[in-house]
C-alpha positions as CSV (number, residue, x, y, z in Angstrom):
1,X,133.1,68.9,175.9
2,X,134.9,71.9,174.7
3,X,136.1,72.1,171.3
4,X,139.9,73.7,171.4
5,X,141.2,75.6,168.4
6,X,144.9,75.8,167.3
7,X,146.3,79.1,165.7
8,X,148.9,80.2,164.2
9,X,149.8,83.6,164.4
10,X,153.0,85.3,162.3
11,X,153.8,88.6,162.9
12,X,156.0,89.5,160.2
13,X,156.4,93.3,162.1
14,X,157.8,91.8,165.5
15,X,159.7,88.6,164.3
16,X,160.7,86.4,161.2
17,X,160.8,82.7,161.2
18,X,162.9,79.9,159.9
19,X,161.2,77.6,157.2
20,X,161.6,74.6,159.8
21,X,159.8,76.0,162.5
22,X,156.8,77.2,160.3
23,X,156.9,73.8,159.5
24,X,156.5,72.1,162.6
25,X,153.9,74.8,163.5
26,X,151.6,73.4,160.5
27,X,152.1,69.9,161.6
28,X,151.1,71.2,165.3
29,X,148.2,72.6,163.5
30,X,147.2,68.9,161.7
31,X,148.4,69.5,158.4
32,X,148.7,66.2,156.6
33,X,152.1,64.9,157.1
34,X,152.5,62.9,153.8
35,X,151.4,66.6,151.7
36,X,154.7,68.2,153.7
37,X,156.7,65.5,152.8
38,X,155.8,64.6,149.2
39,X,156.3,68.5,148.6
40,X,160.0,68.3,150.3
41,X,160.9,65.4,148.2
42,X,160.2,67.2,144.6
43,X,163.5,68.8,145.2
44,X,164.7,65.1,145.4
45,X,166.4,65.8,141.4
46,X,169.5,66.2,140.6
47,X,168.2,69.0,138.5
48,X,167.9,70.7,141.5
49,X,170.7,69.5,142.7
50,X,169.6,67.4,145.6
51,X,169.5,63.3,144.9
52,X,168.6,62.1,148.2
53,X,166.9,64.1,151.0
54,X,166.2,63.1,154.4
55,X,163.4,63.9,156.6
56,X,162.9,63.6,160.3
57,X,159.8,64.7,162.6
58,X,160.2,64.8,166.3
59,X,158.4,66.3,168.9
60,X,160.6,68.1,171.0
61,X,160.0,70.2,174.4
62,X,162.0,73.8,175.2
63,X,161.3,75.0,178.5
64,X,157.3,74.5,178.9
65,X,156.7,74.7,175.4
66,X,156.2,71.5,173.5
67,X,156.5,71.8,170.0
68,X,157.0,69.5,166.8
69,X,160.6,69.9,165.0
70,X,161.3,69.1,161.0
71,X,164.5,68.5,160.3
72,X,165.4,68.5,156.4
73,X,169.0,67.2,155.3
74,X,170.7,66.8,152.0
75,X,174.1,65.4,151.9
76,X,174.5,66.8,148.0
77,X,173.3,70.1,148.5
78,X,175.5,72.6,146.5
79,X,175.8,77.0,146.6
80,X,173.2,78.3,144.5
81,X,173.0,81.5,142.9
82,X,170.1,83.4,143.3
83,X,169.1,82.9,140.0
84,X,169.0,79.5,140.2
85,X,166.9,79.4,143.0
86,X,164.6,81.3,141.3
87,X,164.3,79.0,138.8
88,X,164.2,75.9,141.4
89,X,161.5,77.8,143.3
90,X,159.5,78.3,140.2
91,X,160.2,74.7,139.1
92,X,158.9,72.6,142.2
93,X,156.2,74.6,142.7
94,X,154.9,73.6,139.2
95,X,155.7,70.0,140.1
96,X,153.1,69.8,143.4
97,X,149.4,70.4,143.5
98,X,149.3,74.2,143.6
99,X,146.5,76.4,143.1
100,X,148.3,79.4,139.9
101,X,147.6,82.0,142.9
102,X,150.2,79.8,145.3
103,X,152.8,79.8,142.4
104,X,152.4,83.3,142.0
105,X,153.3,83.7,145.8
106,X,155.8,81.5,145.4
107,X,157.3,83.4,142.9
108,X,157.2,87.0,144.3
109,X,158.0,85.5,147.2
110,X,161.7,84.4,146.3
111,X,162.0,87.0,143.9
112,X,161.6,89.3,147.0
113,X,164.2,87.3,149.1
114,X,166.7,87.7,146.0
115,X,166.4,90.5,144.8
C-alpha cells in the first residue's frame, strides 16, 4: 500500500490567506479538532468582548476541489482598536498551551498587522 502525504504549502509572495481557510486546511491535514476549538473558545470572555461563540465544520466541494470550511460566529462581537487587539492577541495566547516561542509569533505577528 502506498502511504499518501498531505502538505500544506503558503506562499506568502504569490497569495495571502484568510484565517478560516488556513483553518480548514489544518483540519484537512488531521490536526486535532477539539485543540482548534478549545483555542477558538478562549476568546469566549467578555473581557474580550465575545460571550458566546459559535463554531461550525463542514466539508464543502468548489469546482473539483473538496475542502473542509470553519465557520466562526459571534453575535457580540464589537470594533476594536488596534490596541486592544494587541492586548487580546497577547492575552489568549497566554491562556492556551503555547510553547514562549509561539507567543512571541503571536505577538510580532499582530503587532505587524497593526502597526
Amino acid at each position: 500500500m502506498v502511504e499518501t502525504k498531505k502538505v500544506l504549502v503558503i506562499d506568502c509572495n504569490a497569495c495571502g490567506v484568510a484565517g478560516d481557510m488556513l483553518l480548514g486546511a489544518f483540519l484537512d491535514l488531521g490536526v486535532n479538532v477539539e485543540r482548534i476549538i478549545t483555542a477558538i473558545k478562549t476568546l469566549e470572555n467578555p473581557e474580550f468582548g465575545y460571550n458566546h461563540i459559535d463554531i461550525a465544520i463542514d466539508e464543502v466541494v468548489r469546482g473539483e476541489f473538496r475542502a473542509t470550511q470553519i465557520t466562526v460566529t459571534s453575535a457580540t462581537a464589537e470594533k476594536r482598536h488596534g490596541d486592544e487587539l494587541i492586548g487580546i492577541v497577547e492575552k489568549a495566547a497566554a491562556g492556551i498551551y503555547m510553547s514562549q516561542k509561539a507567543r512571541e509569533f503571536a505577538s510580532k505577528a499582530i503587532h505587524t498587522l497593526i502597526e
